[in-house]
C-alpha positions as CSV (number, residue, x, y, z in Angstrom):
1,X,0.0,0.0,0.0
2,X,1.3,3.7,-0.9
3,X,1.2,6.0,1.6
4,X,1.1,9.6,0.3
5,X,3.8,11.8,1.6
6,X,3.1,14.2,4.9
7,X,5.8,17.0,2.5
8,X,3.3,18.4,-0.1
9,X,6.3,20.0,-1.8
10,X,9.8,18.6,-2.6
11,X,12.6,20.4,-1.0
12,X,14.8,20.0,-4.0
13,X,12.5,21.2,-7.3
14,X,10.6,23.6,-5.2
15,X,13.6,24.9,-3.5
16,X,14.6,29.0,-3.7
17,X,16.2,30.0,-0.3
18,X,16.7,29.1,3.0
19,X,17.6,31.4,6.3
20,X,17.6,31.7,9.7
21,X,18.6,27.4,9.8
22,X,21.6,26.2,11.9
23,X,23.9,23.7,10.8
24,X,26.1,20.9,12.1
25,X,29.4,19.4,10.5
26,X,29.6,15.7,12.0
27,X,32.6,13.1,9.6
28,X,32.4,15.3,7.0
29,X,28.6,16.3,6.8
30,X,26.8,19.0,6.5
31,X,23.4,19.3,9.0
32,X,21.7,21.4,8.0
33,X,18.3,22.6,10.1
34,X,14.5,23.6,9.4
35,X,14.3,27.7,8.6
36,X,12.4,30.5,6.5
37,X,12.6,29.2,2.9
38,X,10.5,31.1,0.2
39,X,9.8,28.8,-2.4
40,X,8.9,28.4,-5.7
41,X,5.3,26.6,-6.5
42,X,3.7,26.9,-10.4
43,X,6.2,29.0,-11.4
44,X,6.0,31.7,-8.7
45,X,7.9,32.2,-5.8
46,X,6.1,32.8,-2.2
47,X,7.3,33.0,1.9
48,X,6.9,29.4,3.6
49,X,9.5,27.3,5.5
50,X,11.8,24.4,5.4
51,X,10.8,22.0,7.4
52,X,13.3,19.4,6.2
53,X,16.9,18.1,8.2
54,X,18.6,18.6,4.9
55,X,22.4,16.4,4.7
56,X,25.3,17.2,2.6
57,X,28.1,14.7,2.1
58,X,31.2,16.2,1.7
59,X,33.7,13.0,1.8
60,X,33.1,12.9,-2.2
61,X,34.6,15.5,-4.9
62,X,31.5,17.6,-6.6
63,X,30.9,20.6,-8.7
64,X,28.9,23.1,-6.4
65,X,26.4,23.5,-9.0
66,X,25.6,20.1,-8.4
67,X,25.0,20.4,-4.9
68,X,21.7,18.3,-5.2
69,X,23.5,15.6,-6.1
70,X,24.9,15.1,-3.0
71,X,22.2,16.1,-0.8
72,X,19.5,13.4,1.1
73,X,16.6,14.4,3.6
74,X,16.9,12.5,6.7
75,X,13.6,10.3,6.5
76,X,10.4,10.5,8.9
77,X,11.4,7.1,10.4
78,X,14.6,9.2,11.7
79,X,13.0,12.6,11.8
80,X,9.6,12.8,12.8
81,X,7.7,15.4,10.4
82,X,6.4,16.7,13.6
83,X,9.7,18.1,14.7
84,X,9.4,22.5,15.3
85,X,9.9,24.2,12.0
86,X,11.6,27.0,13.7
87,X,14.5,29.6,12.9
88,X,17.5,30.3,15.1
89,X,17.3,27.0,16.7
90,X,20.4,26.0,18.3
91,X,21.9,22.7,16.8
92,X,24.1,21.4,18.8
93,X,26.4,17.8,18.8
94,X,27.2,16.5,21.9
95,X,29.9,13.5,20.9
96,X,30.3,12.3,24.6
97,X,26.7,11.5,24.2
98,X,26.7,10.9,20.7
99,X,23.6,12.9,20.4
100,X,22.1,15.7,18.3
101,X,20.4,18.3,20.2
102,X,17.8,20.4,18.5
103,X,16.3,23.1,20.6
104,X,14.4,26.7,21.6
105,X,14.3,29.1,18.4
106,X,11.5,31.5,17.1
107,X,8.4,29.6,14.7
108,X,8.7,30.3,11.0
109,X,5.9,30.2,9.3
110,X,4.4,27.1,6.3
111,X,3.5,30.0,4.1
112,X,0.3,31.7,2.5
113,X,-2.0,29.5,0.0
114,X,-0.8,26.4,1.0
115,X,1.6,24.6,4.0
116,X,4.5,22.4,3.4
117,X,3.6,19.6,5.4
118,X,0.6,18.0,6.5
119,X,-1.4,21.1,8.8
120,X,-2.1,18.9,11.6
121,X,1.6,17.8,11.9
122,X,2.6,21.7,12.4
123,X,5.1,22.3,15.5
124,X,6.8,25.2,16.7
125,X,8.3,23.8,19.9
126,X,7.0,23.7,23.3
127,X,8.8,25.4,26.2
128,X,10.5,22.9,28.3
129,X,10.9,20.7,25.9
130,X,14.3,19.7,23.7
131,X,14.4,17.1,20.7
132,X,17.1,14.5,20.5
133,X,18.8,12.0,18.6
134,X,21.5,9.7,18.8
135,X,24.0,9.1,16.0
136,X,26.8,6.6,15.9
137,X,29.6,7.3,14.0
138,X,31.2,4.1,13.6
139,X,28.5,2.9,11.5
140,X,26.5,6.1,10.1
141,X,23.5,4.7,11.7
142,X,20.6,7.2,13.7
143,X,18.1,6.7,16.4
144,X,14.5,7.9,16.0
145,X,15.1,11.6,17.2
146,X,13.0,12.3,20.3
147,X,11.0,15.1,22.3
148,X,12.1,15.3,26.0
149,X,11.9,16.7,28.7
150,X,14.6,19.4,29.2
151,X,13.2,21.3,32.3
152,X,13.6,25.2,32.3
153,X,11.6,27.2,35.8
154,X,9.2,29.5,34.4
155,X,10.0,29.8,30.8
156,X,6.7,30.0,28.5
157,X,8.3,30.9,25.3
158,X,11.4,29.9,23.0
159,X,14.3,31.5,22.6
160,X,14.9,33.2,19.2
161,X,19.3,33.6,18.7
162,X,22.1,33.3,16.8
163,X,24.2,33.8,19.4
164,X,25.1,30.5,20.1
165,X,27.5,27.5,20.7
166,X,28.4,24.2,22.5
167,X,31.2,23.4,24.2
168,X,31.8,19.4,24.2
169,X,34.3,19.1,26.9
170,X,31.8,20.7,29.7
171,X,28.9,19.3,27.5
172,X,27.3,22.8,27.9
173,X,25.4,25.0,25.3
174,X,24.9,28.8,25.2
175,X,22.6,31.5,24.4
176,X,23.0,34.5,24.7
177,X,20.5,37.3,24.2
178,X,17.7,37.1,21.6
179,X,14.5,37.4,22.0
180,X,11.5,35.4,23.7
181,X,9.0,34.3,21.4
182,X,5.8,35.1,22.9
183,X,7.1,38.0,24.9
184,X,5.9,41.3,23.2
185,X,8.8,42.1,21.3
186,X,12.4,43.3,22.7
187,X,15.6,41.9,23.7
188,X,16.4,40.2,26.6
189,X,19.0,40.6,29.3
190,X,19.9,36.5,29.7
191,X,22.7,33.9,29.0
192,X,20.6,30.6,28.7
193,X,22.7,27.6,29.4
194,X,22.1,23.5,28.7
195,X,23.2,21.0,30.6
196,X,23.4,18.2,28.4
197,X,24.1,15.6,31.3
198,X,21.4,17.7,33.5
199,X,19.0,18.0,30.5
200,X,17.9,20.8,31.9
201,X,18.6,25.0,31.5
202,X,19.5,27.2,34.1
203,X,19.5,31.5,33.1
204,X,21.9,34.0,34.2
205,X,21.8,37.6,32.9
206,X,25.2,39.8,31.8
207,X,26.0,43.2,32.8
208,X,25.6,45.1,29.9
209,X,22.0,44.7,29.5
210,X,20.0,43.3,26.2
211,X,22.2,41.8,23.1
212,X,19.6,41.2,20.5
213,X,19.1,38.0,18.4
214,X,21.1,38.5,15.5
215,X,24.8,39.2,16.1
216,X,27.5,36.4,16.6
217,X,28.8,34.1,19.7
218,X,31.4,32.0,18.7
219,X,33.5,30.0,21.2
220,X,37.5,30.4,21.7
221,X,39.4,27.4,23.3
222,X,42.2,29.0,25.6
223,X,46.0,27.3,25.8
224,X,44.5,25.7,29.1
225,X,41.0,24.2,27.6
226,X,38.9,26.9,28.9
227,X,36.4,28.2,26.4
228,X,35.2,31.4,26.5
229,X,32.4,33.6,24.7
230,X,33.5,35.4,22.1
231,X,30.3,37.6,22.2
232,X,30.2,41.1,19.1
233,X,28.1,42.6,16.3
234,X,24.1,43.0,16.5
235,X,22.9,45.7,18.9
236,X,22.9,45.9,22.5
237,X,20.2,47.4,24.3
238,X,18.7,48.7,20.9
239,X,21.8,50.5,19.6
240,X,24.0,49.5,17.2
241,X,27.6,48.3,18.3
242,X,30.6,48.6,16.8
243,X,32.6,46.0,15.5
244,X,35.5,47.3,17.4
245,X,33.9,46.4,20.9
246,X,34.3,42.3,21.4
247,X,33.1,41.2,24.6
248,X,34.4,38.3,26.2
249,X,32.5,35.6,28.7
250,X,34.7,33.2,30.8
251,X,32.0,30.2,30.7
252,X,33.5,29.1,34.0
253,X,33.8,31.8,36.4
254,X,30.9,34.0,34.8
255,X,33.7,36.9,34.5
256,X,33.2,39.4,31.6
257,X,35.5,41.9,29.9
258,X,35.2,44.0,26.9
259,X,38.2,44.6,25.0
260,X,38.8,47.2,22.0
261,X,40.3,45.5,18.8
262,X,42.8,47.7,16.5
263,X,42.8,47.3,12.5
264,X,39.9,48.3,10.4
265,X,37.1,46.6,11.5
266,X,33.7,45.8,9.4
267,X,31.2,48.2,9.6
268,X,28.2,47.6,12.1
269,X,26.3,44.5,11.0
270,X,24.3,42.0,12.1
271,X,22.6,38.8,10.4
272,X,25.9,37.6,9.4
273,X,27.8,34.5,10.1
274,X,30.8,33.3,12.4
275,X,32.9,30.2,12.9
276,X,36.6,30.0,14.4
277,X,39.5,28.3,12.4
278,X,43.1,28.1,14.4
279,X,46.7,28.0,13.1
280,X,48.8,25.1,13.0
281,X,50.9,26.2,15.8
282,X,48.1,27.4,18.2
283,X,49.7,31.3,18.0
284,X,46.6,32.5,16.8
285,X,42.9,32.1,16.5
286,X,40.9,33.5,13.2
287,X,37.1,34.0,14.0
288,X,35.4,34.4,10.2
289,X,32.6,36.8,9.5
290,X,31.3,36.6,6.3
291,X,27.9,38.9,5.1
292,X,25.1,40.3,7.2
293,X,23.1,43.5,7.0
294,X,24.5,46.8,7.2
295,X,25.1,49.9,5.7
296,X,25.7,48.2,1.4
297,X,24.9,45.4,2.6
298,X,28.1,44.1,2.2
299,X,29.5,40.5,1.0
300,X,33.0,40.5,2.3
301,X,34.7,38.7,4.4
302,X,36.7,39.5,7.8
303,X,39.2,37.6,10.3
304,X,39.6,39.0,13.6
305,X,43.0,37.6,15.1
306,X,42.9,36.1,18.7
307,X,44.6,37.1,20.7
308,X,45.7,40.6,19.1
309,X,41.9,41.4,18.4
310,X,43.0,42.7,14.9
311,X,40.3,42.8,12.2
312,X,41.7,41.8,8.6
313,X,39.9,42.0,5.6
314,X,40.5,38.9,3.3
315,X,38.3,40.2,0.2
316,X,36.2,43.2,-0.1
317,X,33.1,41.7,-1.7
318,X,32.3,37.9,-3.0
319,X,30.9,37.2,-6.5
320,X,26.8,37.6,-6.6
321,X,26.6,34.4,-7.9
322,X,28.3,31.1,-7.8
323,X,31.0,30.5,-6.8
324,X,30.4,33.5,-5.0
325,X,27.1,33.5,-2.4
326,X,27.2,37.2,-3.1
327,X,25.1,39.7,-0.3
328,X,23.1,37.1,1.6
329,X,21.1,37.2,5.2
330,X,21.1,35.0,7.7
331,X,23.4,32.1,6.3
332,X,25.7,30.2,8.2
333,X,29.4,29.4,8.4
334,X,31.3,26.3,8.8
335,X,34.8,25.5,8.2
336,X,35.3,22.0,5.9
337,X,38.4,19.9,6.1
338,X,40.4,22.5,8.1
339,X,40.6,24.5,5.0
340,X,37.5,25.9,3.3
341,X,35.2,28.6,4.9
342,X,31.7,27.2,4.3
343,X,28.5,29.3,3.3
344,X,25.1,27.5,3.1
345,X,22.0,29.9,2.4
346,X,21.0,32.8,3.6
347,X,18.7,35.1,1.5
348,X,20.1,36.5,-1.3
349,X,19.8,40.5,-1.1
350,X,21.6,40.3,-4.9
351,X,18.7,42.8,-7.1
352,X,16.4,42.9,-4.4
353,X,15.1,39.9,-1.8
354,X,15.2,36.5,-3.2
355,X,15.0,38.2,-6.6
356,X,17.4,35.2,-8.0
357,X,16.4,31.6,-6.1
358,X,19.1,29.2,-5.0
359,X,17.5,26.7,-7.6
360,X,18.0,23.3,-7.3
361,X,19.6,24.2,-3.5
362,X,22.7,25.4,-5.3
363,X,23.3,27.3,-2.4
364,X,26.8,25.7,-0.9
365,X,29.8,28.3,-1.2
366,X,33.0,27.5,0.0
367,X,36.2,29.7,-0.1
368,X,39.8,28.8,-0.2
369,X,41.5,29.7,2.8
370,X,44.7,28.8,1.2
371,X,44.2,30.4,-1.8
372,X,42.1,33.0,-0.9
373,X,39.5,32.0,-3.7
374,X,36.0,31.0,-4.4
375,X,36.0,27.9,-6.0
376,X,33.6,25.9,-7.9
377,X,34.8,22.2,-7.8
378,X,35.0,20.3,-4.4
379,X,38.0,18.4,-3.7
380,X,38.1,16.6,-0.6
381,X,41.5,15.6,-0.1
382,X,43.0,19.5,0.1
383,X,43.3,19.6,3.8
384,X,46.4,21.5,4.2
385,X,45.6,25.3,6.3
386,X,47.9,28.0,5.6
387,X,47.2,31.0,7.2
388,X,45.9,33.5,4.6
389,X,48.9,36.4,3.9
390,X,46.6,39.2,4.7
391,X,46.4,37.9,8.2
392,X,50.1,36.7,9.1
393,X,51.3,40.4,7.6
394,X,49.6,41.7,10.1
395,X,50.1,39.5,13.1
396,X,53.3,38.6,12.3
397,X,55.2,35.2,11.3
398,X,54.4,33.2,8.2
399,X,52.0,31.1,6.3
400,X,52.3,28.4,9.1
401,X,51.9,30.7,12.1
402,X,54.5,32.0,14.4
403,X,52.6,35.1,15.3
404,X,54.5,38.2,17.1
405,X,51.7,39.6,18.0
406,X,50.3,37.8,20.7
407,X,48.4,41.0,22.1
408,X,46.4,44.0,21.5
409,X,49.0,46.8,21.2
410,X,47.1,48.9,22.9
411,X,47.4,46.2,25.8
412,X,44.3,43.8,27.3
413,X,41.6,45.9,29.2
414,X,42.6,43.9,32.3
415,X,45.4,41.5,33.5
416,X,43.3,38.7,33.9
417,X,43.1,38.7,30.0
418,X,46.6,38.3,29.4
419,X,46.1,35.0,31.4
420,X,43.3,34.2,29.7
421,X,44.8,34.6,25.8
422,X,48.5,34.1,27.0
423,X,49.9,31.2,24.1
424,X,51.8,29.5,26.7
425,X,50.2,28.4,30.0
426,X,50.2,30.4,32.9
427,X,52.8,29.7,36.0
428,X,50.0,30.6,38.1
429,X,46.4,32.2,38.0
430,X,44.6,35.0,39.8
431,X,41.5,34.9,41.8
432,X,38.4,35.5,39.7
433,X,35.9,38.3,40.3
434,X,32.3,38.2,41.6
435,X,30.2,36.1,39.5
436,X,28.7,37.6,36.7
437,X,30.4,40.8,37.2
438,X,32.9,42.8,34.4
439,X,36.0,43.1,35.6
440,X,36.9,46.0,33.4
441,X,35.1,49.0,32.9
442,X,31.7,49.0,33.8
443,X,28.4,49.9,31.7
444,X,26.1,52.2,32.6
445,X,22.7,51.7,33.6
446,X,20.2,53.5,31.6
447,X,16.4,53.6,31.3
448,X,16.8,54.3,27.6
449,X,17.4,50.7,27.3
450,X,14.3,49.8,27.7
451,X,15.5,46.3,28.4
452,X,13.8,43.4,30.6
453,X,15.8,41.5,32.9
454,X,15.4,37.3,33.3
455,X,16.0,36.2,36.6
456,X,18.5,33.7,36.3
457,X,16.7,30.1,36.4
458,X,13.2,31.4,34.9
459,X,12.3,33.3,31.9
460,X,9.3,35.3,31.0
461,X,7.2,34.4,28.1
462,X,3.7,33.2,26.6
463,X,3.0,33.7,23.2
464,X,1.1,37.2,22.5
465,X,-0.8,37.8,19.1
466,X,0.5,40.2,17.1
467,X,4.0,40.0,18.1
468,X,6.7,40.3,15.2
469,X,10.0,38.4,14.8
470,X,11.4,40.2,12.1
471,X,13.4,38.0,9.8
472,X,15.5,40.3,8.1
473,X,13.5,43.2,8.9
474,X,15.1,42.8,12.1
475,X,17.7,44.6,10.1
476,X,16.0,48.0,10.7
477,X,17.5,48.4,13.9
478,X,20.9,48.7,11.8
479,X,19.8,51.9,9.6
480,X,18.6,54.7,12.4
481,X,20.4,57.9,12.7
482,X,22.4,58.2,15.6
483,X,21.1,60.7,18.9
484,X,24.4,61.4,20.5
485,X,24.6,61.0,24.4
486,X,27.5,62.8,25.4
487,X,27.1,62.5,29.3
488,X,27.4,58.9,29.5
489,X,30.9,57.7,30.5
490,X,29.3,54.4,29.4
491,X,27.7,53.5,26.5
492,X,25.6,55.8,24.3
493,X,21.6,55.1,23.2
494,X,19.8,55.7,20.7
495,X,15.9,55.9,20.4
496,X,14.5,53.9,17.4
497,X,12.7,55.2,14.9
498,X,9.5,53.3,13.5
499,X,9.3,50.2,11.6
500,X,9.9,50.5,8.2
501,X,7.1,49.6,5.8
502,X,6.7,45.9,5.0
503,X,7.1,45.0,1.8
504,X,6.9,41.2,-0.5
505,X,9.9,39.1,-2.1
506,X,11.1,41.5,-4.9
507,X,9.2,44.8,-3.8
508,X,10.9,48.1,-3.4
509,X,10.5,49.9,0.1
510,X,10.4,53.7,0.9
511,X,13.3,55.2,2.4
512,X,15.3,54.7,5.8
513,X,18.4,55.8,8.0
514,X,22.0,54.9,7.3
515,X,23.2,53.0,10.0
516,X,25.7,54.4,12.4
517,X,28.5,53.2,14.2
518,X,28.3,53.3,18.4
519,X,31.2,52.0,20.3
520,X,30.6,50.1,23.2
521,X,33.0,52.6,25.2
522,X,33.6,56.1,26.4
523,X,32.1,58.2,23.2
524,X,35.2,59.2,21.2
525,X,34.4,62.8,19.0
526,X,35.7,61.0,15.5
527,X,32.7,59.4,15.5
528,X,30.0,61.5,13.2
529,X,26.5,61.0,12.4
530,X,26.4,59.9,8.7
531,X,25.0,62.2,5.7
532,X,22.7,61.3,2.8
533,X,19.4,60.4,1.5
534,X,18.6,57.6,3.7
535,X,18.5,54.9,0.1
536,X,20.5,51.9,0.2
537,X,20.6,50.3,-2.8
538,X,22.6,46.5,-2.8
539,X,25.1,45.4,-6.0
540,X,23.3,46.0,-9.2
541,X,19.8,46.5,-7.5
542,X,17.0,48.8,-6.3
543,X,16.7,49.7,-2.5
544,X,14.9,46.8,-0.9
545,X,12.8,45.9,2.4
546,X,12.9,42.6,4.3
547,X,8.8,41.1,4.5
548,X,8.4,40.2,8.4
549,X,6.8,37.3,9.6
550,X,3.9,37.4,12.1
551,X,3.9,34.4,15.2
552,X,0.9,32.8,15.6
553,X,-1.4,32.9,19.1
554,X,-0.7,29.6,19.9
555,X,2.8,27.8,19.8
556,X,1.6,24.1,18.9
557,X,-0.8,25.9,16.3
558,X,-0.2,27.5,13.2
């Protein structure tokens, strides 16, 4: 007997672009997560979702405009199709467990005139709850994935992030920001953490106030196996930081510090992606930012050296189209084989939003590290790093590593960071500060945040109708003019102007503000409010708006 398929579209032919997923790189392949996905359906191209685990194989040579032809969908009798079709989920691979952990993130939505799956098989998540699956890498084999029970005191609604990232060794994931789904709208002063022995989350809040849901966390492995938050980009408490302002969380002791990078950084962005490559020799640490939203919506990519904190620009813009990903929202970043940054997705801003569909899921970009090029053919046996020359010209040593600069030259904002980022291990070690204190310079408190504050083990939620997760139009927040606060020894706020219009795939917005640059310390009087006439316009296109996507009343309905 046939039984018809729960997927009333296939996620190959009806394929145009997918955002907001998460992916995983487990022996070599690519995980890649539900998200927003317009896609294309009689010829025309609408919003709806992804609901799909999507797996690409990257142990075989291929042509990435073939990328289909090494692609599966992990089957219901692995995933169940009532898994949450969310965005900004955190994926996480827990290989002490060998188990894939699937979790919180905001709902997307199965689009207008038609769903994606079967109605009544619709999920967004429930709060509390986690889904599982083991995976055993001897043999390639999976187990059913799972709901369970992943207790969290109070919360009512999902956490919506990008700011995100496991560490194996304590078997401990992180969150930090975002927004609650369910919550009215706003930002959220928390750092959720999962136990993945506990199964269970515990909340903790920072003491700068909100980071929103859309700039980077990356983790950074220290010479003595600590890992610590590598925390930049997005906004914090609703204005726009500076790419020069990293701030750093020590995952054990709950110390923070900021600390000021030198170089030219990228301009303010957020909706980009972030992943960490190191150097042969351990002397320095490359964090990779690739795309985003900001002011020309830019397509390059950037390296910011650990532990100098010295932003390097390996190429100015990418190609709009393959091999190139061109300017693209929301996509993620892995490194493959040790040697080739990894792009998958994102919505292509390239002549307006989603005006050119990934079609047949040709949407794989990877870029030689080595040779500091797009390519178009996969080859997996290049595994051989060499630090790119752009970086090692300005850290110092060679294509191997050897870096002389093993500090900011302006010096760490405190001594504790020299400990922390020193190449060799410390003789000894200082006491740590008060728990979840700064132990540099810090913020000031300001109503014009506007910020709630979670109360560490419980977080406030319950979905509310109307609310708005803004996926891409989230990018708003990045293109406001700047109201200069010049009494703050802290950091300076901006009130937000209104929403911009909505507007459709392909449809051309009014005009908005430029965005400006606000660094996260002491105002310095270089920094100017921008000029012009408010239009950005992307590569070879007309100004564009981001549609927004509306959460339903109910989590478990649609």
């Amino acid at each position: 007997m046939t039984t018809r398929s729960p997927y009333l579209l296939d996620p190959i032919d009806n394929f145009c672009a997918i955002s907001g997923h998460s992916t995983l790189l487990i022996d070599n392949k690519l995980y890649i997560t539900t998200g927003y996905a317009p896609v294309i359906e009689n010829g025309t191209t609408r919003v709806a979702s992804s609901p799909w685990i999507r797996v690409i194989d990257l142990n075989e040579p291929f042509n990435l405009n073939q990328t289909a032809s090494v692609t599966t969908i992990l089957p219901p009798s692995i995933v169940p199709v009532n898994i949450p079709d969310n965005q900004g989920a955190s994926f996480w691979w827990d290989p002490e467990g060998s188990t894939i952990i699937y979790t919180q993130g905001g709902a997307t939505i199965e689009g207008s005139g038609g769903v994606i799956r079967d109605a009544n098989l619709v999920s967004f998540g429930r709060p509390g709850k986690s889904w599982t699956g083991g995976y055993n890498s001897a043999n390639d084999s999976f187990e059913t994935w799972e709901e369970i029970d992943t207790p969290f005191l109070g919360q009512t609604g999902q956490t919506f992030s990008l700011r995100r990232f496991f560490d194996p060794v304590k078997r401990k994931g992180y969150i930090y920001g975002g927004a609650v789904v369910g919550d009215g709208g706003g930002d959220w002063n928390q750092i959720l953490t999962y136990d993945a022995v506990q199964q269970s989350w515990t909340n903790q809040t920072t003491p700068y106030g909100n980071f929103d849901s859309v700039g980077a966390a990356v983790p950074f492995t220290t010479t003595t196996g600590k890992v610590l938050g590598i925390v930049f980009g997005g906004t914090l408490n609703g204005t726009p930081l500076s790419m020069e302002t990293i701030f750093i969380h020590d995952t054990e002791t709950d110390n923070w510090y900021r600390q000021r990078t030198n170089g030219s950084p990228p301009i303010p962005r957020g909706h980009f992606c972030a992943t960490v490559i190191k150097a042969q020799d351990g002397t320095s640490t490359q964090i990779l930012v690739f795309g985003g939203f900001g002011e020309g919506h830019p397509s390059d990519i950037f390296a910011l050296s650990l532990p100098s904190f010295t932003w390097i620009q390996l190429e100015e813009r990418s190609p709009d189209f393959l091999p190139g990903p061109g300017i693209r929202l929301q996509p993620s970043c892995d490194v493959v084989n040790n040697r080739f940054f990894t792009i998958f997705g994102g919505r292509s801003l390239v002549g307006g939003d989603t005006a050119n569909c990934d079609t047949q899921q040709n949407a794989l970009f990877m870029y030689d590290l080595t040779e500091r090029e797009w390519i178009i053919d996969y080859d997996p046996a290049l595994r051989d790093y060499t630090i790119p020359e752009p970086v090692y010209q300005a850290i110092g040593g060679n294509s191997s590593g050897g870096a002389t600069m093993i500090e900011p030259p302006q010096g760490f904002a405190a001594p504790t960071m020299a400990e922390l980022f020193a190449i060799t291990t410390p003789a000894t070690t200082t006491s740590s500060s008060p728990t979840g204190t700064e132990t540099t310079i810090p913020p000031t408190e300001t109503s014009a945040s506007g910020g709630k504050k979670a109360s560490p083990g419980a977080i406030a939620g319950g979905v509310i109708a109307g609310v708005i997760i803004v996926i891409g139009a989230l990018a708003w927040l990045y293109f406001r003019r700047k109201n200069r606060v010049r009494n703050l020894p802290g950091l300076p706020f901006a009130e937000p102007p209104p929403p911009p219009p909505r507007a459709g795939i392909g449809e051309v917005p009014t005009d908005r503000a430029y965005a400006v640059e606000v660094d996260a310390f002491p105002p310095r009087p270089e920094i100017m409010e921008l000029n012009g006439n408010g239009i950005l316009k992307p590569h070879g296109g007309p100004p564009i708006e981001l549609p927004v996507m509306e959460l339903p009343v109910d989590p478990n309905k649609r």
